[in-house]
C-alpha positions in Angstrom: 0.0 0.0 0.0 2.7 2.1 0.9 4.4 1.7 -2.5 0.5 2.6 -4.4 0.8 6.3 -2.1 4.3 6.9 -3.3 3.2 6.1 -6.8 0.8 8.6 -6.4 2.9 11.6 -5.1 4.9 10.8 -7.7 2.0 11.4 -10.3 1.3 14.3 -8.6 4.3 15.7 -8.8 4.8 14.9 -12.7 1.2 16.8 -13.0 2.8 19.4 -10.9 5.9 19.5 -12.5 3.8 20.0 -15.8 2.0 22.5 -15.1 5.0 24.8 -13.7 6.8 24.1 -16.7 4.1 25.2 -18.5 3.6 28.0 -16.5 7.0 29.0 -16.8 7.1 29.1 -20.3 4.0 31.1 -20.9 5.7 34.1 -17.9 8.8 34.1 -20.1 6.5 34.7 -23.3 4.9 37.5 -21.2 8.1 39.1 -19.9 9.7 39.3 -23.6 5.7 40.9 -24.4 6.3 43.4 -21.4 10.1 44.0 -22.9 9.0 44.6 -26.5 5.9 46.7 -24.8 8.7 49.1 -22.9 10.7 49.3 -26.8 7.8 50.4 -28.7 6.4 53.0 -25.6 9.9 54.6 -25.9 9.9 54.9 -29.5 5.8 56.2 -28.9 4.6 53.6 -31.5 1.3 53.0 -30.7 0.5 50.7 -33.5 3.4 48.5 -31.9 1.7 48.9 -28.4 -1.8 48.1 -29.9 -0.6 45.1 -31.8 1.7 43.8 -28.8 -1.3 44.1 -26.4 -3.8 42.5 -28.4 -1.2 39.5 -29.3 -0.9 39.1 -25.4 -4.2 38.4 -24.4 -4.2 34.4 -25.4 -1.3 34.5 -23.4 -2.3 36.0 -20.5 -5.7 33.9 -20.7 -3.6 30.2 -21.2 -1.5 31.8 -18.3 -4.9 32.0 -16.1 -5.9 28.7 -16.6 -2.6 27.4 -15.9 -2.6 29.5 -12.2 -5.9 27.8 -11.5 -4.6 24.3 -12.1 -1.3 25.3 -10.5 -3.4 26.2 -7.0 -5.9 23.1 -7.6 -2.6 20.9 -7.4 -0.8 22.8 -4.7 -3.9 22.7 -2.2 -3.5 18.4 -3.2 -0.2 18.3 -2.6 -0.1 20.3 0.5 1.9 23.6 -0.3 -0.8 25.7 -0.2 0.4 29.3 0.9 4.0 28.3 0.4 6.6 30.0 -2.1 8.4 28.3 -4.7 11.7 28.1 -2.5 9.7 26.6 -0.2 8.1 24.0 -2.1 11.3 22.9 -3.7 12.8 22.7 -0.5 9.6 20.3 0.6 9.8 17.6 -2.5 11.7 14.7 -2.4 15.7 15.0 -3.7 14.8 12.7 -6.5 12.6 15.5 -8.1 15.7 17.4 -9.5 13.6 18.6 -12.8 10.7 20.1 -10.7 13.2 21.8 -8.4 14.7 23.2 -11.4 11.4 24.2 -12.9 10.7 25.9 -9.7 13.8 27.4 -9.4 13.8 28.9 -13.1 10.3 30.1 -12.5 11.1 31.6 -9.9 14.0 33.4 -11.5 11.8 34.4 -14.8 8.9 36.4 -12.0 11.6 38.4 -11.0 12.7 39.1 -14.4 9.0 39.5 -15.4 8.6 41.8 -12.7 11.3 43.9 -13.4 10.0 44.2 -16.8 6.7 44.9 -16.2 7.8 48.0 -13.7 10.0 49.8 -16.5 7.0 49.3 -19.0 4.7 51.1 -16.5 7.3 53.7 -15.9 7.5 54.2 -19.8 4.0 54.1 -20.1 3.3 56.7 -17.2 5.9 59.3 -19.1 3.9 58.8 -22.5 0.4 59.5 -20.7 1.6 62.4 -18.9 3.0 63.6 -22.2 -0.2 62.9 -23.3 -2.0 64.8 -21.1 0.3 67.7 -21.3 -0.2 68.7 -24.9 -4.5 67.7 -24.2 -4.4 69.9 -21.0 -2.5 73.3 -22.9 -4.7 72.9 -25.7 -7.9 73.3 -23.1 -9.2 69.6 -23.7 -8.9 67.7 -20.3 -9.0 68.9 -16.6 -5.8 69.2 -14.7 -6.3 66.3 -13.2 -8.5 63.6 -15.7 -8.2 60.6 -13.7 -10.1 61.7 -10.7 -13.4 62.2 -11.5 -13.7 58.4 -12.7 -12.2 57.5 -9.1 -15.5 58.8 -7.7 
């Protein structure tokens, strides 16, 4: 019986394993989106930034689904809550390849996140630009933003 449990976890953590790889890939699609995003804000092309953003929404929805699956499997497996350090540190030392998955995800979020910052920033400058020229030429209050707040 004991050997059917461990045949289990092991499933699980193939599944798992899956999953993260998957997931990793699809946050390394997203951060080279965010990368080319931050490029075509500098350069203001905003047919660049229409077609980038439209291009990232199946990846953004696959990357949804994936996070749904990814917390279905950690509540099952017990690392509910936990970060990916964590988890790693929790498997079994024969699951080298999910530790590395793990490891490399956790890696590419920090990348992502980097990357996702200096797009904001970029895209910050160009809507205060933006505003600039609208607001001397009479066409938006000084402050736009705060009546939708409301």
């Amino acid at each position: 019986m004991a050997e059917k449990k461990e045949y289990e976890e092991n499933k699980d953590y193939k599944e798992y394993g899956s999953v993260m790889a998957q997931i990793l890939s699809c946050v390394r699609s997203l951060r080279l989106m965010e990368d080319a995003l931050t490029r075509a804000a500098s350069s203001s092309n905003t047919d660049e930034i229409d077609r980038i953003v439209r291009e990232a929404q199946p990846g953004i929805l696959t990357f949804r689904g994936l996070d749904r699956k990814r917390i279905q499997l950690e509540k099952e497996l017990g690392f509910s809550g936990k970060r990916l350090s964590e988890i790693a540190s929790l498997l079994p030392a024969d699951e080298t390849g999910l530790k590395d998955v793990l490891s490399g995800l956790e890696t590419e979020l920090l990348r992502y996140k980097s990357s996702r910052e200096e797009a904001d920033r970029i895209m910050k400058v160009r809507l205060d630009d933006v505003n600039r020229v609208l607001e001397s030429q009479g066409v938006l209050p000084k402050d736009p933003f705060h009546e939708t707040l409301a």
